[in-house]
C-alpha positions in Angstrom: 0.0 0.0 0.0 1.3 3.4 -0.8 1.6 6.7 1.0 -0.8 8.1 -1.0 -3.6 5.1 -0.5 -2.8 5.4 3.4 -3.5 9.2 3.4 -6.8 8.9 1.4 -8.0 6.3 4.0 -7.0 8.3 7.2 -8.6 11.5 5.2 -11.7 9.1 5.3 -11.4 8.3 8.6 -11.2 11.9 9.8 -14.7 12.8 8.2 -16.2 9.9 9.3 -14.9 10.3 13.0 -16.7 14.3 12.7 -19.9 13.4 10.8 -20.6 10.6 13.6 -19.4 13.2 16.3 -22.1 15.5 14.9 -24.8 13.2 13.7 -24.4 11.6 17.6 -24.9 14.8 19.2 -27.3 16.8 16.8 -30.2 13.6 17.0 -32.1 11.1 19.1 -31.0 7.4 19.2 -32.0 4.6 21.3 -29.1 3.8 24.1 -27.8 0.9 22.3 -27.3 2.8 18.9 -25.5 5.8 21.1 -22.9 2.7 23.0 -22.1 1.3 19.5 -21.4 5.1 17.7 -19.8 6.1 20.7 -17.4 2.9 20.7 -16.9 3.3 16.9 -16.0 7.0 17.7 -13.8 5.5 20.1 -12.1 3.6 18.4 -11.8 5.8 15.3 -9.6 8.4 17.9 -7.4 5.5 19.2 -6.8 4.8 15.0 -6.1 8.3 14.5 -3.9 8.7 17.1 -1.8 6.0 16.3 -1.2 7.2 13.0 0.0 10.7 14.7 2.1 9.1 16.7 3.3 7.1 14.5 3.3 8.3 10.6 4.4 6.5 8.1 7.6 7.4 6.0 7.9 5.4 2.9 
């Protein structure tokens, strides 16, 4: 996988992190839909940060 392909899918990841952040707080779901956004949210940030921490340098 390239540099470029790795960048496209962490660009991806960063609007999907925000629009769930802002679909989760702008509307009503049950409990059980708010647990599994907010652990996809979750672990979205831990994915994230990892890459921050640790960029790739091909």
């Amino acid at each position: 996988m390239s540099v470029d392909e790795l960048n496209k899918i962490i660009a991806v990841k960063r609007m999907d992190l925000e629009e769930c952040e802002q679909e989760l707080n702008s509307r009503y779901y049950p409990s059980i839909v708010r647990v599994a956004m907010m652990n996809y949210i979750m672990n979205l940030q831990e994915q994230l940060e990892e890459y921050d921490n640790n960029p790739i340098n091909l």
